[in-house]
VOGU-3710 file (C-alpha; in Angstrom, 3 decimals, decimal comma):
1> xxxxxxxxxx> -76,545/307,003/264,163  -78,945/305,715/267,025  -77,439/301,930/266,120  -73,655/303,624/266,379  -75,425/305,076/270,039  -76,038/301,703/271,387  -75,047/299,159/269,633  -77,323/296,688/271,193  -80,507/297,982/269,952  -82,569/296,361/267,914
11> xxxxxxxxxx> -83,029/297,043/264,288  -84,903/296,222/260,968  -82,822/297,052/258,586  -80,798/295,112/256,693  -76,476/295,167/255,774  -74,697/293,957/252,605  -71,332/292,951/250,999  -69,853/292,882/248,097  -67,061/289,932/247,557  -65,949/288,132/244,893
21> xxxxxxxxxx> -68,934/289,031/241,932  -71,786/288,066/244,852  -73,424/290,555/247,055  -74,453/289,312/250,336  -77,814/290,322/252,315  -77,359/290,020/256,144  -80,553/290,022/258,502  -80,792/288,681/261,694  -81,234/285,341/260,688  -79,831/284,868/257,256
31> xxxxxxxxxx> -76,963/285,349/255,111  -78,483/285,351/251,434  -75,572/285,726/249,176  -76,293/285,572/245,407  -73,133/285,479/242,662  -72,766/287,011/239,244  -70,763/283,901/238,077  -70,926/280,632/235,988  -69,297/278,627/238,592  -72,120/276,470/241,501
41> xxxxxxxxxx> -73,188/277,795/243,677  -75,072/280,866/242,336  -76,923/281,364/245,732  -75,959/280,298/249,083  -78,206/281,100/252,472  -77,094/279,972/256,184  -79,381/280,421/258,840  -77,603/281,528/261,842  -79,731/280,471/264,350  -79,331/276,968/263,513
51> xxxxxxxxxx> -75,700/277,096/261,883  -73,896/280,231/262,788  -70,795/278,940/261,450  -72,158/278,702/258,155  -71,582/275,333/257,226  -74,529/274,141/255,243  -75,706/275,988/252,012  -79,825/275,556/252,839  -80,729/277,309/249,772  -81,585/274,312/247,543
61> xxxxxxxxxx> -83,999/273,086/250,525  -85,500/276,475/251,536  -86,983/278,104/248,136  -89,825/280,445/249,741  -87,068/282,015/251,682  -84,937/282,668/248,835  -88,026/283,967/247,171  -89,048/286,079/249,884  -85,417/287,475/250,703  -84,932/288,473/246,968
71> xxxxxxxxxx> -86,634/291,479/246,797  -84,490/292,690/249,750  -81,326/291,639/248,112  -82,255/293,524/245,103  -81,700/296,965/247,367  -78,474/295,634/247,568  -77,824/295,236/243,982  -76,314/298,432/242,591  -74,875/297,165/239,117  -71,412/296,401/240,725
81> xxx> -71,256/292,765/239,125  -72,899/293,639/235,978  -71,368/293,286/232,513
//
């Protein structure tokens, strides 16, 4: 409610989305997305301070931050994708 309040505030917490068997973790840097699929690629992350449009997939190059965003994501997870 205080975010809804003023919307310019800042904040810790994290948002997700669900799309297309991935769920996505948003902070204020990052878009982790990881997919329940066969198909490449299983996990995508953008930083959006150096590529807001989300152009280059960095998660290949950027493994501690995949590692230390997956706990997070796993908040996120509620058993939507699974089989």
């Amino acid at each position: 409610m205080p975010l809804l309040a003023n919307p310019v505030a800042e904040w810790e917490d994290a948002s997700f989305g669900y799309f297309r068997n991935g769920i996505s973790l948003r902070t204020d840097r990052y878009r982790f997305t990881k997919y329940f699929r066969n198909a490449e690629p299983i996990i995508e992350l953008y930083d959006h301070q150096t590529d807001p449009n989300e152009t280059k997939n960095i998660a290949n190059e950027n493994p501690v931050i995949v590692e230390q965003l997956m706990p997070f994501w796993e908040n996120g997870n509620t058993g939507l994708f699974n089989n």
